[in-house]
N, C-alpha and C positions, 0 to 999 in steps of 0.2 A: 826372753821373748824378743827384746830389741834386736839382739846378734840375726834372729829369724826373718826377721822385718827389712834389716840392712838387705840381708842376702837377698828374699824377693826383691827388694827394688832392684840393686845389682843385676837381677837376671833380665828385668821388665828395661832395664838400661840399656845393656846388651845386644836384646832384643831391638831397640830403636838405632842402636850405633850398629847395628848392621841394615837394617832400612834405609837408615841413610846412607851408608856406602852402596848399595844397589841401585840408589839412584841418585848419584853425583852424577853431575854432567860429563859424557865423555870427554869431552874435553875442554881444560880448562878455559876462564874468559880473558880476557886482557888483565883485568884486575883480581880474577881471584882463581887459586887453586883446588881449594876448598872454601864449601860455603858455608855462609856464618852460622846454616842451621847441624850442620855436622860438625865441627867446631865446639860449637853451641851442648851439642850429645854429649860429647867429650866432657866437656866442664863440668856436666850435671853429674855424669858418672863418677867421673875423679871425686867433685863433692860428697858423693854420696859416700867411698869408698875410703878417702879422707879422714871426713868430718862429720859420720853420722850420729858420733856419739855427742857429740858436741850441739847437733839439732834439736830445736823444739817444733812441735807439732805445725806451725807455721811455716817453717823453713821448708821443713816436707811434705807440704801441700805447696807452695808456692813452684816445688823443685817438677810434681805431677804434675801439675798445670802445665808449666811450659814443656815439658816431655811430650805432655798430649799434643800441645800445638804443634811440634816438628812433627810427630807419629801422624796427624789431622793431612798435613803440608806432604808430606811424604808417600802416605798409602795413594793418595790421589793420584802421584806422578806412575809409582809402581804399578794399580790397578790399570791404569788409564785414561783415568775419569777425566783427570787433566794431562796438557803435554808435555808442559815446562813447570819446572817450579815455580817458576816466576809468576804464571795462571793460578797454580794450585796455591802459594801465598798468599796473589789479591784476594783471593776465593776465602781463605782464612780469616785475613784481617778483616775483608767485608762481614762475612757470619759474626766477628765478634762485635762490630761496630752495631748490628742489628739487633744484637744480644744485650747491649749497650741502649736499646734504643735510641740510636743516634744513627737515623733512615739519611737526612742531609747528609750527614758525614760523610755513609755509607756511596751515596751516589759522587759525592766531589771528589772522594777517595781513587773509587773505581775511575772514573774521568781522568783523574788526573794519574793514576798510576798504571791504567792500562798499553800493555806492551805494542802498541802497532804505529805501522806509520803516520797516521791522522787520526788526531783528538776526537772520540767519540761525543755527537754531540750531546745536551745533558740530557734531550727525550733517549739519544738508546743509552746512555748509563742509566736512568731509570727505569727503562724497561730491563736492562741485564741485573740491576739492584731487584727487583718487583721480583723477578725469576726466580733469584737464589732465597728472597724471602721467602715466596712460596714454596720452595723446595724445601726450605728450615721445616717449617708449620705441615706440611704434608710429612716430611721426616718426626714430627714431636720433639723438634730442637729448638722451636721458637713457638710460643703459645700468641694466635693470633690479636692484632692488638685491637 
């Protein structure tokens, strides 16, 4: 049954380490050629195809977890929900900050980590925080609090 298990995740691996390569930036940035979230696919794969026999049930849930989080970061840029990765990440890290229940965070995060020229003041990070809340809880990703 394990050997069956490997394989699924392997394929669901696959599946994400080519997401990610569809949407790597055409072209690399000053400091990276590939980015840490594809990379990142890589390792999980390798681990899994490595070292699965060697995992306990912890490992293999920590390994889904962040898979999801690239797949989360990634369909976004694919679909078009968002434009850059860089959008579709903050968009990430915010959801889990709020998941977290850590709303402060979540807005000083946004603030300080949003890609433009001039610092969003903290009224619109809290109103773009308030948004994607709302979006969680209209989705049944975040149970209103």
């Amino acid at each position: 049954m394990g050997s069956n298990k490997k394989v699924w995740m392997m394929e669901k691996l696959e599946r994400l380490i080519k997401m990610s390569r569809s949407t790597e930036p055409d072209k690399p940035t000053d400091r990276e050629l590939f980015t840490e979230a594809n990379i990142k696919a890589h390792d999980l794969h390798r681990a899994v195809d490595e070292g699965y026999e060697n995992m306990n049930a912890a490992d293999i849930r920590d390994i889904m977890i962040e898979a999801n989080k690239i797949w989360r970061v990634r369909k976004m840029v694919w679909t078009g929900e968002k434009d850059t990765l860089h959008d579709a990440t903050l968009q990430e890290e915010v959801e889990g900050l709020l998941k977290q229940h850590l709303k402060i965070n979540a807005i000083k995060h946004y603030r300080n980590t949003l890609n433009t020229t001039s610092k969003p003041s903290l009224r619109e990070s809290k109103q773009a925080v308030d948004k994607i809340q709302q979006d969680m809880i209209t989705a049944g990703t975040l149970r209103p609090s």
